[in-house]
C-alpha positions as CSV (number, residue, x, y, z in Angstrom):
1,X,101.5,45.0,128.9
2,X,103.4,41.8,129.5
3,X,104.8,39.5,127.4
4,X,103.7,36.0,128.2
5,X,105.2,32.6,127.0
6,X,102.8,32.2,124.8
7,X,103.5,35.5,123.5
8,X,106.6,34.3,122.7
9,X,105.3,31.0,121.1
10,X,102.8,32.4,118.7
11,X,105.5,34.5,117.2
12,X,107.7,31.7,116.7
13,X,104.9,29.7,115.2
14,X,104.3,32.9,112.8
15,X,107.5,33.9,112.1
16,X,108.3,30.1,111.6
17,X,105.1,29.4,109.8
18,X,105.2,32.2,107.2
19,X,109.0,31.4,106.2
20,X,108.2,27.9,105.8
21,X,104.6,28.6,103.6
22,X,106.0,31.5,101.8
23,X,109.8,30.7,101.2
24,X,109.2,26.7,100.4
25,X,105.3,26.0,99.4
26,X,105.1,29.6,97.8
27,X,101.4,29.1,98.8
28,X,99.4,31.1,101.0
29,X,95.4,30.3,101.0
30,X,92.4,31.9,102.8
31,X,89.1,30.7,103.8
32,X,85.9,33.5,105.1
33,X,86.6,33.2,108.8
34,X,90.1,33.9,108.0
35,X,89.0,36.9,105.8
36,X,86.6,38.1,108.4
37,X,89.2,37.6,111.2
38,X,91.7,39.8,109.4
39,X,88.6,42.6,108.5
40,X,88.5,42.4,112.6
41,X,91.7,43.0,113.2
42,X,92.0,45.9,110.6
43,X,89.2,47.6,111.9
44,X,90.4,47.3,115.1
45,X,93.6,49.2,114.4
46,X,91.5,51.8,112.5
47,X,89.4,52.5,115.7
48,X,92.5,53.0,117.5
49,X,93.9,55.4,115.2
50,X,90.3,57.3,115.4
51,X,90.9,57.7,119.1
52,X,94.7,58.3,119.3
53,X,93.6,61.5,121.1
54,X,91.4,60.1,124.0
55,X,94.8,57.3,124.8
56,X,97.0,60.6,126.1
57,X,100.5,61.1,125.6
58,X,103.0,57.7,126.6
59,X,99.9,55.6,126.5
60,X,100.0,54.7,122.8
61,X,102.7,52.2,122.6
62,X,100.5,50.0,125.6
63,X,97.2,50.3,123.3
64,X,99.0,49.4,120.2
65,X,100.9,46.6,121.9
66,X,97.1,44.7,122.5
67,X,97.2,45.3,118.9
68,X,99.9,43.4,117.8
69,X,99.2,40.7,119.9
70,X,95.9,40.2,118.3
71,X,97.2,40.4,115.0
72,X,100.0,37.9,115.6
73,X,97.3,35.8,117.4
74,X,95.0,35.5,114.0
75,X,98.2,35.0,112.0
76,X,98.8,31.5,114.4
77,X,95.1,30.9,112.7
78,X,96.2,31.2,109.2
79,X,99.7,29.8,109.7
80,X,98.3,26.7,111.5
81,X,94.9,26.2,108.7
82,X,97.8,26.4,105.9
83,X,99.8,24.0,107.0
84,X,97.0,22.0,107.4
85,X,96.2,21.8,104.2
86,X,99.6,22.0,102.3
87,X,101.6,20.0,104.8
88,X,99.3,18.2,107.6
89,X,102.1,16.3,108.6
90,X,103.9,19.2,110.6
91,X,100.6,19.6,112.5
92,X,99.3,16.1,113.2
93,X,100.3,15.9,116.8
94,X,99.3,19.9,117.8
95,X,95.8,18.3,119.6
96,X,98.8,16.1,121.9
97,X,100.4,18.9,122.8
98,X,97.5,20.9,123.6
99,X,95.8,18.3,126.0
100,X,99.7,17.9,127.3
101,X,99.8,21.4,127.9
102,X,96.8,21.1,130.1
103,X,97.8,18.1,132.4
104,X,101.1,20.8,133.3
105,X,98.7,23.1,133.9
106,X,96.4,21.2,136.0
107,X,99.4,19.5,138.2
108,X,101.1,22.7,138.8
109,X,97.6,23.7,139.8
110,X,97.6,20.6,142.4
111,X,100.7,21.8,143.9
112,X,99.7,25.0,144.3
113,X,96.3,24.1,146.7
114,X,98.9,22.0,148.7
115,X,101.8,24.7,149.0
116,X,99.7,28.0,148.5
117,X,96.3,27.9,149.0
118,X,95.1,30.9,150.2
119,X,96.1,34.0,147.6
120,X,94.5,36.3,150.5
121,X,98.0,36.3,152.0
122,X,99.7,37.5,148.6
123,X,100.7,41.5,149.0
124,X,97.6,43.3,147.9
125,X,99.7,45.8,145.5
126,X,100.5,43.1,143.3
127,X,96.3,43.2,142.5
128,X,95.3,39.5,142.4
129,X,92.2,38.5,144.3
130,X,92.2,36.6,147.5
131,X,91.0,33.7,146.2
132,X,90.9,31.0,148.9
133,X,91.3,27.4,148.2
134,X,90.9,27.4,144.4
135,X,93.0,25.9,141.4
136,X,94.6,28.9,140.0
137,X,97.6,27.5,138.8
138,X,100.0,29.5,137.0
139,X,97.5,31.4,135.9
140,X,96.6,33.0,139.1
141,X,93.0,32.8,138.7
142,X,90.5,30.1,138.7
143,X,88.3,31.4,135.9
144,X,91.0,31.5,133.4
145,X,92.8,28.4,134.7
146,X,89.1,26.9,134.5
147,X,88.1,28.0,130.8
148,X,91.7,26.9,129.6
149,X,91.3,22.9,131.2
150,X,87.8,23.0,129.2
151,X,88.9,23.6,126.0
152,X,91.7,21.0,126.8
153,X,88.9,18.5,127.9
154,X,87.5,18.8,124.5
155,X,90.4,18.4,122.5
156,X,90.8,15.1,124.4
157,X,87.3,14.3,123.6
158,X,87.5,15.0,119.8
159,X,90.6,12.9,119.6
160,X,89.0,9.4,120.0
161,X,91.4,8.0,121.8
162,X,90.9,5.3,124.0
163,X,93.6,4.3,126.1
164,X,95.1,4.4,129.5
165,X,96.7,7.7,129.7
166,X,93.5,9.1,128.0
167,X,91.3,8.1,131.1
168,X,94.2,9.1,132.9
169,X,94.2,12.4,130.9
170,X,90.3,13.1,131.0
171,X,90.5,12.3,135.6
172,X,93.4,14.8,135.7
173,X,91.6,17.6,133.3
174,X,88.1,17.1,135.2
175,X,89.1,17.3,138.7
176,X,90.9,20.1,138.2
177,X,87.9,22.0,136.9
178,X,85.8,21.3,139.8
179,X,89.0,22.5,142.1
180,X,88.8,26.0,140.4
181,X,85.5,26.3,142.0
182,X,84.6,28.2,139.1
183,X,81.3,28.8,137.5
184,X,82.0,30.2,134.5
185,X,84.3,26.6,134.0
186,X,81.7,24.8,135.2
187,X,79.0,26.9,133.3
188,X,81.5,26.0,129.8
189,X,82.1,22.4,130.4
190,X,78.2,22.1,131.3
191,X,77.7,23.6,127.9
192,X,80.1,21.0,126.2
193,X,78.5,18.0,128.2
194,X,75.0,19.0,126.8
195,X,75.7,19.3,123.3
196,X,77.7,15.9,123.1
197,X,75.4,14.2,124.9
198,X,72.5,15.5,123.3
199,X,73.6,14.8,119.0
200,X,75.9,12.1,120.7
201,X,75.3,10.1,123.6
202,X,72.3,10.5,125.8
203,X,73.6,8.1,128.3
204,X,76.4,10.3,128.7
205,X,74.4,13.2,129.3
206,X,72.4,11.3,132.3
207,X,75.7,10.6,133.5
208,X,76.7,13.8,133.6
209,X,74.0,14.4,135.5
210,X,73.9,12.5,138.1
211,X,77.3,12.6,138.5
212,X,76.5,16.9,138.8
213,X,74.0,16.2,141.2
214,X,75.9,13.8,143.8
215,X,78.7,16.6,143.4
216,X,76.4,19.3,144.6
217,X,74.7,17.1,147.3
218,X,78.2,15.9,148.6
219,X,80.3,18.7,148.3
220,X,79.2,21.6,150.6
221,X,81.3,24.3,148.7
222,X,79.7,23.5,145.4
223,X,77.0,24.4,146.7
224,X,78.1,27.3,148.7
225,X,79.6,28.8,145.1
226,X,76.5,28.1,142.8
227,X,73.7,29.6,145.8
228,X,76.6,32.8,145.9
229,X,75.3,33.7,142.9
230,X,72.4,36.0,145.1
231,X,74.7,37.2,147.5
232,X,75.4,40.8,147.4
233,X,78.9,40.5,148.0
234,X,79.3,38.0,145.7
235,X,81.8,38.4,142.6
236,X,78.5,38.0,140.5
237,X,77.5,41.3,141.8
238,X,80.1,42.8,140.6
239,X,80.2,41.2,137.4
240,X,76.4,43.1,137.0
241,X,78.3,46.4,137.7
242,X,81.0,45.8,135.2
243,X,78.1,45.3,132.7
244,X,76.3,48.3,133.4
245,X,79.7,50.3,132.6
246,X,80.4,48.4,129.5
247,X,77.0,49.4,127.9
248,X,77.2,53.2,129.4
249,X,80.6,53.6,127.8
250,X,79.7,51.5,124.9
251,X,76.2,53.6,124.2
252,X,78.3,56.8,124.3
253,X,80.4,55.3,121.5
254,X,78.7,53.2,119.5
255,X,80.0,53.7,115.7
256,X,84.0,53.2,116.2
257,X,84.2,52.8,120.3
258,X,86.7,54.4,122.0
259,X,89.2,52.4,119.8
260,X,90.6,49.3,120.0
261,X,92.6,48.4,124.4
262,X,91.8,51.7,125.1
263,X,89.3,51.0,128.1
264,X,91.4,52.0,130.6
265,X,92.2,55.6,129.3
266,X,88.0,55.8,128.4
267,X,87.5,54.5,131.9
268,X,89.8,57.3,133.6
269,X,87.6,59.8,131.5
270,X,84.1,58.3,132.7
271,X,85.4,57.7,136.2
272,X,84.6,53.9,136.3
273,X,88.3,53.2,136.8
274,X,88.8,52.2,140.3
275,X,92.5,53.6,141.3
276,X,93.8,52.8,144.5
277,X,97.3,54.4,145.7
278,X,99.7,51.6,145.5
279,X,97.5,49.0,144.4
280,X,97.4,46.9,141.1
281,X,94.7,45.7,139.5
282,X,94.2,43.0,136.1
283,X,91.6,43.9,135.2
284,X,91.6,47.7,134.5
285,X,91.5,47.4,130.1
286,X,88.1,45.3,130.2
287,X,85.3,44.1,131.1
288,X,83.9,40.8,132.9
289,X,82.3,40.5,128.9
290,X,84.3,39.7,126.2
291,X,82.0,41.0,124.0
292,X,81.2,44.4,126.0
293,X,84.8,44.6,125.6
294,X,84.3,44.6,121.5
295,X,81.5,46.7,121.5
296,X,82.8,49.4,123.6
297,X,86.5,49.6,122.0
298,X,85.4,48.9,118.1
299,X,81.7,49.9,117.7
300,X,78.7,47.8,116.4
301,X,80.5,47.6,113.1
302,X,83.3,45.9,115.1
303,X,81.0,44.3,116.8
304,X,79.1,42.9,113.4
305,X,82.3,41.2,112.2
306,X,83.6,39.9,115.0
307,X,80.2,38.0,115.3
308,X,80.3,36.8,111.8
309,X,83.7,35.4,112.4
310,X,82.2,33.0,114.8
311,X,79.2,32.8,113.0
312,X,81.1,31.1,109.9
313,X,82.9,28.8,112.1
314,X,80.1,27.4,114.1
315,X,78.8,26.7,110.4
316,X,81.9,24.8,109.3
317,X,82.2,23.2,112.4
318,X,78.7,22.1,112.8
319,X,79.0,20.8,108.9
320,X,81.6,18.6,109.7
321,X,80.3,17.4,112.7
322,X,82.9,18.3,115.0
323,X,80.6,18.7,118.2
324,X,82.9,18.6,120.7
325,X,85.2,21.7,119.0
326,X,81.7,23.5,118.1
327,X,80.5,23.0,122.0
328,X,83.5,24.3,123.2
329,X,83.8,27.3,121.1
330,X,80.0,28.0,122.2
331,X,80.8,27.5,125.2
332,X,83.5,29.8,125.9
333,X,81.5,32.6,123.9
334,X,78.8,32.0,127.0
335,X,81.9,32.3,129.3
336,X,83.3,35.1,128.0
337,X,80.3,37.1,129.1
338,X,81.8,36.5,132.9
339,X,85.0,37.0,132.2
340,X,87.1,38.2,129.2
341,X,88.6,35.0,128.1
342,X,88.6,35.8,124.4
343,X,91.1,38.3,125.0
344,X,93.0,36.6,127.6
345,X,96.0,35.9,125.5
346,X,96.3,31.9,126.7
347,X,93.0,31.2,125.7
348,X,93.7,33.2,122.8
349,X,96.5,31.8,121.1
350,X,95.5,27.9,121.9
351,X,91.8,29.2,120.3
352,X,93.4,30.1,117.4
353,X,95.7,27.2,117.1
354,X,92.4,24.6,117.8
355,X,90.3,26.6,115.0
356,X,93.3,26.4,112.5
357,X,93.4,22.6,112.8
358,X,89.7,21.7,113.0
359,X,88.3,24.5,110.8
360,X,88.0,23.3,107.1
């Protein structure tokens, strides 16, 4: 496992967070999602400790490391909805810095097309794919890159700001979703569009629309991506294959999984791992579902609460009429049966840090 920057930022925030709550407010409050976050994440470690003997000697320090770094992820979640409510004025520009953090990764994503566009010529031991002329940014894939500039595009959205460098903001943010060429991006921001337009602006949505339409007639590789979707050597193919491992391993362990990151070491055992002398892969510990990935590592119990979790925010969210935050959290559960963005630890920590602002 690596550790990532934002690795390194959600510690700070929790380390940071829980000093400041505990040591000066002496308060710390929870709300159900919270609860039923946490009751995830405890089951989670109890599934892994079930299985200790399937990870194999070395291998548990990698399992429990996926651990900690959803633990410390949900702990951003209750760091960030406490200081919401004790001292809001610590958090009140967070939704800046999260659209900000977007635009860096958009433009870094522009100057990779023009300096490195084709990842084919990258040294296939390092195990990314060859993605040709696509946004992958730092990220280093399109699908990620793609689901991250969503979920920025909606914080804009909710924000309500009209101004220059908004606009400026929401040109930057959209064109660098179309660049990623990616369906499950454009699959998630589809998902957003509909649901504002529809409770909020219908003339938005026909925009949308059109605009869709004259991108699909005008653009040949648009449509070259979204026809791809029948093509046997498409990645969609492949995609149905991953599926179709998830729910054989996950029907051969359906009360506690084969405990919680330990895919790779169950995949070894069913032989669905596919290792190649002296090449890497990225995506050996999942699945292109996020929720396969829950199922087969934690069980239908696992399963149950991570589902509820949502559940109770998509109520509170829908309650207080936060539609673009509810589309986008719809919308990358529909994306995360393509790839596994809810584990993706980006998307992870900046999901948690959204849902502790907007969340009541």
């Amino acid at each position: 496992m690596g550790i990532y920057a934002c690795d390194v930022l959600a510690s700070l925030v929790v380390i940071c967070g829980l000093t400041y709550l505990l040591g000066v407010k002496k308060s710390l409050r929870v709300n159900l999602p919270i609860i039923l976050g946490f009751g995830f994440v405890a089951w989670a470690l109890v599934t892994f400790i079930f299985n200790l003997e399937g990870v194999g000697v070395g291998n548990e320090f990698v399992s429990f490391s996926y651990w900690i770094r959803l633990a410390v992820a949900f702990l951003v979640l209750l760091v960030i909805w406490n200081l919401k409510k004790l001292s809001p004025e610590i958090v009140k520009d967070l939704p800046n810095w999260f659209v900000v953090s977007g635009i860096i990764l958009a433009m870094a994503g522009f100057v990779q097309l023009l300096v490195f566009p084709d990842f084919g010529k990258l040294d296939p031991s390092l195990g990314w794919d060859p993605h040709y002329f696509r946004l992958n940014s730092t990220f280093f894939d399109p699908n990620f890159t793609g689901a991250f500039l969503v979920i920025c595009l909606a914080v804009l959205g909710q924000m309500k700001i009209r101004s220059k460098i908004s606009y400026l903001s929401f040109t930057i943010l959209l064109l660098a979703i179309i660049l990623t060429f990616s369906r499950s991006a454009w699959l998630m921001l589809a998902i957003v569009v509909f649901i504002y337009g529809l409770f909020k602006s219908r003339l938005t949505l026909l925009l949308a629309i059109l605009l869709a339409f004259s991108a699909y007639f005008a653009v040949p590789r648009i449509q070259t991506r979204l026809s791809g979707v029948t093509d046997p050597a498409d990645s969609a193919t492949y995609r149905l294959i991953s599926w179709r491992q998830g729910l054989t391993i996950s029907s051969q362990n359906l009360l506690t999984g084969v405990g919680f990151n330990n895919l790779r070491y169950a995949k070894e055992a069913s032989e669905f791992y596919d290792y190649r002398p002296g090449l890497s892969t990225h995506s050996g510990a999942g699945f292109d579902s996020s929720l396969l990935v829950v199922l087969a590592t934690t069980g239908v119990l696992g399963l149950a609460i991570f589902l509820s979790f949502y559940l109770t925010i998509f109520i509170q969210l829908l309650m207080s009429r936060r539609l673009l935050i509810w589309g986008v959290l719809i919308a990358l559960l529909v994306g995360s049966n393509f790839i596994n963005s809810l584990f993706y630890a980006p998307i992870l920590v900046l999901e948690m840090l959204i849902l502790g602002l907007f969340v009541d």
